[in-house]
N, CA, C and O atoms as a Tinker XYZ file with bonds, in Angstrom:
   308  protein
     1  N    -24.243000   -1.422000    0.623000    73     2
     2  CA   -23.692000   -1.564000    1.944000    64     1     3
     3  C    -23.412000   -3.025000    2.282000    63     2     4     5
     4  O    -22.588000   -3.126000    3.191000    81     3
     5  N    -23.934000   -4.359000    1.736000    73     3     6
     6  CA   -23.925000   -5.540000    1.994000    64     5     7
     7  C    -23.186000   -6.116000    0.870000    63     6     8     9
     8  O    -23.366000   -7.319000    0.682000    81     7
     9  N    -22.363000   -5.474000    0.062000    73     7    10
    10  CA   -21.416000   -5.446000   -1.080000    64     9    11
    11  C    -20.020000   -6.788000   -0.311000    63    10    12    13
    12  O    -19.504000   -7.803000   -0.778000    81    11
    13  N    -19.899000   -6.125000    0.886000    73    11    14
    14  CA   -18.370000   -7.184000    1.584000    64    13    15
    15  C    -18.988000   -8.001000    2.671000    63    14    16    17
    16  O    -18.117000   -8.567000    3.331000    81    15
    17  N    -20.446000   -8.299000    3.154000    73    15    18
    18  CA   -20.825000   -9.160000    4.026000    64    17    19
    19  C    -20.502000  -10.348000    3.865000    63    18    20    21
    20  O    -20.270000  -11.077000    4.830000    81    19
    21  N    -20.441000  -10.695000    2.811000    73    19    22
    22  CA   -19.968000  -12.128000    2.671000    64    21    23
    23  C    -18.813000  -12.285000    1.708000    63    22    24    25
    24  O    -18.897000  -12.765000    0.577000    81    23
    25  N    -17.513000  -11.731000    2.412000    73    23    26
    26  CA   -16.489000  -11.669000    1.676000    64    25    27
    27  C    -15.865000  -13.095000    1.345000    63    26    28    29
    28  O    -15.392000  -13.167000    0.210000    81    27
    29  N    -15.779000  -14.193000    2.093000    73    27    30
    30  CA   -14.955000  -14.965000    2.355000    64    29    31
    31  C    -14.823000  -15.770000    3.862000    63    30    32    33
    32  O    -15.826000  -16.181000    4.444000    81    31
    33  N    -13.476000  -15.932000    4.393000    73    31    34
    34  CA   -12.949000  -16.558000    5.312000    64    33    35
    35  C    -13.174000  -14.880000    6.477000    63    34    36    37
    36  O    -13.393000  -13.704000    6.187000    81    35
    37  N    -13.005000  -15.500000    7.600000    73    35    38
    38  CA   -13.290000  -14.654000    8.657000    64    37    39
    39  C    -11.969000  -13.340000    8.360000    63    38    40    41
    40  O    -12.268000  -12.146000    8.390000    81    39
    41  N    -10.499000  -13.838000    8.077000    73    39    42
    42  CA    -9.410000  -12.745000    7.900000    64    41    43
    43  C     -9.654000  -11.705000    6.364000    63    42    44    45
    44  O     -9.340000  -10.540000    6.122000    81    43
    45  N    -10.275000  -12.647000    5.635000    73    43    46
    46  CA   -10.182000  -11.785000    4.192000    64    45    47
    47  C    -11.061000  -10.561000    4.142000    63    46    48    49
    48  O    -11.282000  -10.364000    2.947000    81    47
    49  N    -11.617000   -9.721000    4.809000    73    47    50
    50  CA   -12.070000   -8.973000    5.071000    64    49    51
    51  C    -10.862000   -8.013000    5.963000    63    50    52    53
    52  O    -10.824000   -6.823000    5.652000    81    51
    53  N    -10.131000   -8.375000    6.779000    73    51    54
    54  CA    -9.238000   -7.391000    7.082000    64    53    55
    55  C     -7.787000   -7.456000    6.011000    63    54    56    57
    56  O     -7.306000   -6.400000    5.603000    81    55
    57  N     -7.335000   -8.458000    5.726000    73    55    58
    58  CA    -6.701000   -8.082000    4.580000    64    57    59
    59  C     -6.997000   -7.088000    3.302000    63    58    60    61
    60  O     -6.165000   -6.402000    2.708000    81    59
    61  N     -8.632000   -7.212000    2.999000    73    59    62
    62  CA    -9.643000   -6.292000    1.696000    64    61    63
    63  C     -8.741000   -5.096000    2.161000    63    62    64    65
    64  O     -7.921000   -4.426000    1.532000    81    63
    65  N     -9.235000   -5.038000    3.712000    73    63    66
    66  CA    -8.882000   -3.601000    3.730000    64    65    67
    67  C     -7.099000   -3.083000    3.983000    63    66    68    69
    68  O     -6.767000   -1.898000    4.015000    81    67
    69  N     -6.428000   -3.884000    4.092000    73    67    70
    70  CA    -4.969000   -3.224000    3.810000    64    69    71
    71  C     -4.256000   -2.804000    2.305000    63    70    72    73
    72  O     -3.354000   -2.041000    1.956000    81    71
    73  N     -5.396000   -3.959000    1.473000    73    71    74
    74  CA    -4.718000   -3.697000    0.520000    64    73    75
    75  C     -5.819000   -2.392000   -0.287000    63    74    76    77
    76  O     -5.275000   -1.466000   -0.889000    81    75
    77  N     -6.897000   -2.450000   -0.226000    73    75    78
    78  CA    -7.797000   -0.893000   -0.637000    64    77    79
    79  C     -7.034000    0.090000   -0.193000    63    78    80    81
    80  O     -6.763000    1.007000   -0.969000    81    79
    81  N     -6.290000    0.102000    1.798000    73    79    82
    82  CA    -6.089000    1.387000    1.886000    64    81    83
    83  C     -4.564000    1.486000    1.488000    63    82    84    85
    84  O     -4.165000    2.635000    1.678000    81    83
    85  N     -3.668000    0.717000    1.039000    73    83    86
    86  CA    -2.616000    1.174000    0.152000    64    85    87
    87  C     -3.346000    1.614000   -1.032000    63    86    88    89
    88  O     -3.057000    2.798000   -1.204000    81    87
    89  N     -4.119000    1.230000   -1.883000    73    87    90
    90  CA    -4.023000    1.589000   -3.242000    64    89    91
    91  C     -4.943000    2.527000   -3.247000    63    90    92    93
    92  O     -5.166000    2.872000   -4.407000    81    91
    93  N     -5.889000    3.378000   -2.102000    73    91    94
    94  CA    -6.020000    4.777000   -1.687000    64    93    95
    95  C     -4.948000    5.615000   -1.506000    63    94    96    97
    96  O     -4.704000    6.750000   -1.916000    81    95
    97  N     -4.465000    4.979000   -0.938000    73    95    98
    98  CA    -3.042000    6.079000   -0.402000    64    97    99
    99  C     -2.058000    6.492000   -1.672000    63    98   100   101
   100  O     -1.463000    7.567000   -1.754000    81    99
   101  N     -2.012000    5.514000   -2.560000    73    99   102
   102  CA    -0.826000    5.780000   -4.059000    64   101   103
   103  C     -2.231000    6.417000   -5.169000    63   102   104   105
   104  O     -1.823000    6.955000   -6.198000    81   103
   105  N     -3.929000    6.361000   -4.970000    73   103   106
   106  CA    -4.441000    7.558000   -5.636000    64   105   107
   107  C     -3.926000    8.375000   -5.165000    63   106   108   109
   108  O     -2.843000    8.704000   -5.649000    81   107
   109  N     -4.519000    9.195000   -3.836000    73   107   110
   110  CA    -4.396000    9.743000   -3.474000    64   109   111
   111  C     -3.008000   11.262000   -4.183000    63   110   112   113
   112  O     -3.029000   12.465000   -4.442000    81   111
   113  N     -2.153000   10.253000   -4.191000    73   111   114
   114  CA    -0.896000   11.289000   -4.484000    64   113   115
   115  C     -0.666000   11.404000   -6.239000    63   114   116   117
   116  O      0.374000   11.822000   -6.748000    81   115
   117  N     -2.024000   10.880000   -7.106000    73   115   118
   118  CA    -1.950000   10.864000   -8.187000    64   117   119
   119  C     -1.264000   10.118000   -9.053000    63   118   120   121
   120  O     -1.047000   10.555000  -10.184000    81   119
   121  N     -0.727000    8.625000   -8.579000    73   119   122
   122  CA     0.208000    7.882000   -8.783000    64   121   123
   123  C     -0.592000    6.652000   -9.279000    63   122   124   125
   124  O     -1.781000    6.738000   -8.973000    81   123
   125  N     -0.290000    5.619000   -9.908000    73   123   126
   126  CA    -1.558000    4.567000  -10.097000    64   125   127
   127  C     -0.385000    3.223000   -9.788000    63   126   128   129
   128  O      0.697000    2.849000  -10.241000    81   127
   129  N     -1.522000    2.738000   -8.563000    73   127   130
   130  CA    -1.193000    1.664000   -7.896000    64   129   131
   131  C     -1.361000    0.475000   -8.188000    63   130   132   133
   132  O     -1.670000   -0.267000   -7.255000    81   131
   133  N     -1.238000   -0.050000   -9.398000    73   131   134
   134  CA    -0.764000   -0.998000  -10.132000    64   133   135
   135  C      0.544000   -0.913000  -10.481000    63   134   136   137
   136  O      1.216000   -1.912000  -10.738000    81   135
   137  N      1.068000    0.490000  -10.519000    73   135   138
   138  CA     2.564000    0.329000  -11.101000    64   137   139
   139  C      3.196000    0.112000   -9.253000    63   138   140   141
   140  O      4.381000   -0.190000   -9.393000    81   139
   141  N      2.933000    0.144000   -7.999000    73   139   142
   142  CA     3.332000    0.231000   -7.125000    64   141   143
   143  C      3.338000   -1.690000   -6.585000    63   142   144   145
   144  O      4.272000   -2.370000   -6.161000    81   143
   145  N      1.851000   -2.067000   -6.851000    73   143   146
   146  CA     1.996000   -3.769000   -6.637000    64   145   147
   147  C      2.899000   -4.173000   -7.934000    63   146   148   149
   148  O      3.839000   -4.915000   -7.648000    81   147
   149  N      2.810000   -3.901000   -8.980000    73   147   150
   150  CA     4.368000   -4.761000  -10.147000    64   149   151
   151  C      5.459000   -4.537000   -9.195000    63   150   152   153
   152  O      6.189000   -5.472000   -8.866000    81   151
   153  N      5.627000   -3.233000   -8.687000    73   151   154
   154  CA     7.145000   -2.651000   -7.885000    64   153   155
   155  C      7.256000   -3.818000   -7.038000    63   154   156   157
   156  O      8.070000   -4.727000   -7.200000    81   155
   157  N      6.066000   -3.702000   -5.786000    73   155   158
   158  CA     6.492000   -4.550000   -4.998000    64   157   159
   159  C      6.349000   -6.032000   -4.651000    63   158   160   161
   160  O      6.705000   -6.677000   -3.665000    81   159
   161  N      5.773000   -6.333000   -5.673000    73   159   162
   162  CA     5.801000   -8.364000   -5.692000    64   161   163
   163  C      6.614000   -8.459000   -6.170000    63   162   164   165
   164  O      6.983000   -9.633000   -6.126000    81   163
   165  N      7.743000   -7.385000   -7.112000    73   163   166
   166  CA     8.745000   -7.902000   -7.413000    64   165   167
   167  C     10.068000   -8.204000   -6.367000    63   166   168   169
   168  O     10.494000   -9.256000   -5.889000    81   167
   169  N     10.358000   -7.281000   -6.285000    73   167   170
   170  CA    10.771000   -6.976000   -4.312000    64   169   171
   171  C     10.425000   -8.309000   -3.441000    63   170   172   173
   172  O     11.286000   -9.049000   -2.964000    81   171
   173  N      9.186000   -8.468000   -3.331000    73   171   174
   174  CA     8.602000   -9.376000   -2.412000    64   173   175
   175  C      9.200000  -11.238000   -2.824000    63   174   176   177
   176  O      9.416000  -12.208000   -2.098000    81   175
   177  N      9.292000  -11.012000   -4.384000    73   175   178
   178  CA    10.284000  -12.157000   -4.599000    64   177   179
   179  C     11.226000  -12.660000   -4.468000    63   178   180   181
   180  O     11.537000  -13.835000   -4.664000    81   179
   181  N     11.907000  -11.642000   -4.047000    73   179   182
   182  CA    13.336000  -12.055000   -3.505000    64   181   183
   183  C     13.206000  -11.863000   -1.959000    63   182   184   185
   184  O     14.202000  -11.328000   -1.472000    81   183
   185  N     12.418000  -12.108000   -1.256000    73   183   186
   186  CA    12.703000  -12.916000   -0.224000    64   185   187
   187  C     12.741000  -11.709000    0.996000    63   186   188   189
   188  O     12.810000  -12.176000    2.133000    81   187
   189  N     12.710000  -10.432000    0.913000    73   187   190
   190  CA    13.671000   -9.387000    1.870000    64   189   191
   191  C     13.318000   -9.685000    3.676000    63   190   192   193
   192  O     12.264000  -10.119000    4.139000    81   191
   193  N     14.254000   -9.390000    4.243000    73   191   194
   194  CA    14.294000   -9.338000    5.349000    64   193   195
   195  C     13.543000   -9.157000    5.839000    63   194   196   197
   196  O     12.758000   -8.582000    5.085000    81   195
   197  N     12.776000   -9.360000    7.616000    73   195   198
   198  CA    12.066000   -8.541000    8.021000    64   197   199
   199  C     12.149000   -7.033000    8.119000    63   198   200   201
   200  O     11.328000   -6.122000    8.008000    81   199
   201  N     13.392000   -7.105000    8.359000    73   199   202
   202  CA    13.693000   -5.399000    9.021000    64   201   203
   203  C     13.390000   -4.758000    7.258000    63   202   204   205
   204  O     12.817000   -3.687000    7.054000    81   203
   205  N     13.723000   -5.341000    6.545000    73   203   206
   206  CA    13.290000   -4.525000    4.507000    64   205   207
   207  C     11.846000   -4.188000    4.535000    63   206   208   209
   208  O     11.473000   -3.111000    4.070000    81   207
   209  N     10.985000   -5.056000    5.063000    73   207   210
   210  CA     9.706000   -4.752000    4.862000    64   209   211
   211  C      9.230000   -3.452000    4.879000    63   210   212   213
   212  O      8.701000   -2.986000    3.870000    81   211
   213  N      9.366000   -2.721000    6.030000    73   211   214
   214  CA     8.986000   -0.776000    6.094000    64   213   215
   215  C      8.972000   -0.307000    4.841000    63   214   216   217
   216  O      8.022000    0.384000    4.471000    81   215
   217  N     10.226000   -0.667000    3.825000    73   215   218
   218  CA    10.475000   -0.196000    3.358000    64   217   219
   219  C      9.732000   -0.346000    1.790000    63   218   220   221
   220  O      9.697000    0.439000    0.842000    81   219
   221  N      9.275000   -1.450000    1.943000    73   219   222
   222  CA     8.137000   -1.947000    0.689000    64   221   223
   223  C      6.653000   -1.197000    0.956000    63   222   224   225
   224  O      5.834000   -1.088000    0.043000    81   223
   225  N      6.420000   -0.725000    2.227000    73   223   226
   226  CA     4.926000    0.246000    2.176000    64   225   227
   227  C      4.581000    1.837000    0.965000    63   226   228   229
   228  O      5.513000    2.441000    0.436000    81   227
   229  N      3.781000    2.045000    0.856000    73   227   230
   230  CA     3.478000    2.801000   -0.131000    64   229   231
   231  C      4.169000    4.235000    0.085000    63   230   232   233
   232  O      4.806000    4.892000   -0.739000    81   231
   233  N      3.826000    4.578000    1.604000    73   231   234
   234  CA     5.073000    5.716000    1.948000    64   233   235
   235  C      6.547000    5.864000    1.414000    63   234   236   237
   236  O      6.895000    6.966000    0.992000    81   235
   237  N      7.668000    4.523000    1.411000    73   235   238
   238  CA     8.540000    4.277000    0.708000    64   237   239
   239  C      8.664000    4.587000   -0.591000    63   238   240   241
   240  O      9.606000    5.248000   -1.028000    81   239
   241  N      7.807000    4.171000   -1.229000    73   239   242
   242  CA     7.578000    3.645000   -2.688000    64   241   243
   243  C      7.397000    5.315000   -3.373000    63   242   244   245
   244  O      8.203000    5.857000   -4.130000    81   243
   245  N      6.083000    5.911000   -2.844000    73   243   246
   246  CA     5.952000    7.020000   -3.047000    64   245   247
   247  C      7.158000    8.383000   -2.986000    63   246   248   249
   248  O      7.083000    9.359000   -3.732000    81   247
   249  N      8.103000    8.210000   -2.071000    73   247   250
   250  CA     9.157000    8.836000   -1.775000    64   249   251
   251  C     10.238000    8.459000   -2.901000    63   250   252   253
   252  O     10.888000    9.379000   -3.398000    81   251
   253  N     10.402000    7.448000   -3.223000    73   251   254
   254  CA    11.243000    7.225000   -4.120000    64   253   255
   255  C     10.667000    7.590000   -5.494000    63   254   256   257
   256  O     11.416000    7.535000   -6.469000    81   255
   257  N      9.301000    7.984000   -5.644000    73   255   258
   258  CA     8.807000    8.002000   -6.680000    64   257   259
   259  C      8.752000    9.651000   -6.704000    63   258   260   261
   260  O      7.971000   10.174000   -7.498000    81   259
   261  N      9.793000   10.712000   -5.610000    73   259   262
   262  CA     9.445000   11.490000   -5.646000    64   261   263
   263  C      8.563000   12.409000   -4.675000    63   262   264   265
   264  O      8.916000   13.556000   -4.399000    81   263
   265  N      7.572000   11.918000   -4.254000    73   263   266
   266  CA     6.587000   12.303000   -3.388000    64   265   267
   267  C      6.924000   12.441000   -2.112000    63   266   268   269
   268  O      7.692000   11.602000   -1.641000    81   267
   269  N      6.532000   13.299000   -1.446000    73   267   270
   270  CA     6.384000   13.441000   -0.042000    64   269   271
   271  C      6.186000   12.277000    0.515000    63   270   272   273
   272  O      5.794000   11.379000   -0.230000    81   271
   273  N      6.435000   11.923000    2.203000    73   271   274
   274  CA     6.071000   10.725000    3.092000    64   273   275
   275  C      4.186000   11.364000    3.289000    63   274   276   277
   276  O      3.478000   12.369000    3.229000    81   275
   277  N      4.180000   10.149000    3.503000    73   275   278
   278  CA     2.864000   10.468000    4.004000    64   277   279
   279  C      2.408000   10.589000    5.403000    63   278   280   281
   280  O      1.194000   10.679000    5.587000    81   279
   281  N      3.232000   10.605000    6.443000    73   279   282
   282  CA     3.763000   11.610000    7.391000    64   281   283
   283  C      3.958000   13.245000    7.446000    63   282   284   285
   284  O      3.899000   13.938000    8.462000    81   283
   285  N      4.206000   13.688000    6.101000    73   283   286
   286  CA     4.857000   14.673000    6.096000    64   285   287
   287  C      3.240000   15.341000    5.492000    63   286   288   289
   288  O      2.934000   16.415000    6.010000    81   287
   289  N      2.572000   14.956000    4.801000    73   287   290
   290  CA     1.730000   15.613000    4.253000    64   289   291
   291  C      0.535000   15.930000    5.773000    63   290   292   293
   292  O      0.240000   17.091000    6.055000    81   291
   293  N      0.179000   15.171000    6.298000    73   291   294
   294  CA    -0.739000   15.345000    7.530000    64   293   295
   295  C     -0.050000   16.340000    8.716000    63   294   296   297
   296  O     -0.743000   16.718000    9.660000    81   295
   297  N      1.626000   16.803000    8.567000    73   295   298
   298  CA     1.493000   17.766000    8.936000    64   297   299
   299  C      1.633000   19.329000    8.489000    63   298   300   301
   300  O      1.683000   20.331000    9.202000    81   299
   301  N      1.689000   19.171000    6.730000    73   299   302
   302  CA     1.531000   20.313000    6.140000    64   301   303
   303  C     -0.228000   20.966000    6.508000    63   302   304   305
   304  O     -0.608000   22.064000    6.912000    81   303
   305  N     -0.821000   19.957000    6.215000    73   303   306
   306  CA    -2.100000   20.459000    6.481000    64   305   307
   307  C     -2.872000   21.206000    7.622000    63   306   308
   308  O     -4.059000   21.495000    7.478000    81   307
């Protein structure tokens, strides 16, 4: 339980957790989220727009990869 008490700087602890709960979210759908960060630091190198960004989240990524939004699954259930 005292595993992230002393993560770092006061923010790196809420960053831990954006990037854990993307690479929950691409398990989740049986996908492995290493091939999803190569996808998108590549992306992220060229610079994209603000308004592009939405479109680099794992929901995106996953859809193009095929998969349902992850919107769409919370209301199949």
């Amino acid at each position: 339980m005292k595993n992230w008490m002393f993560i770092g700087h006061e923010k790196t602890g809420w960053r831990s957790a954006v990037i854990y709960t993307f690479v929950e979210q691409i398990r989740r759908h049986g996908k492995d989220p290493f091939a999803y960060f190569e996808w998108v630091f590549g992306k992220l190198m060229h610079d994209p727009a603000p308004e592009e960004l939405p479109d680099l989240l794992p929901a995106a990524w996953l859809k193009a990869q095929g998969e349902p939004a992850m919107a769409d699954d919370t209301a199949a259930a």
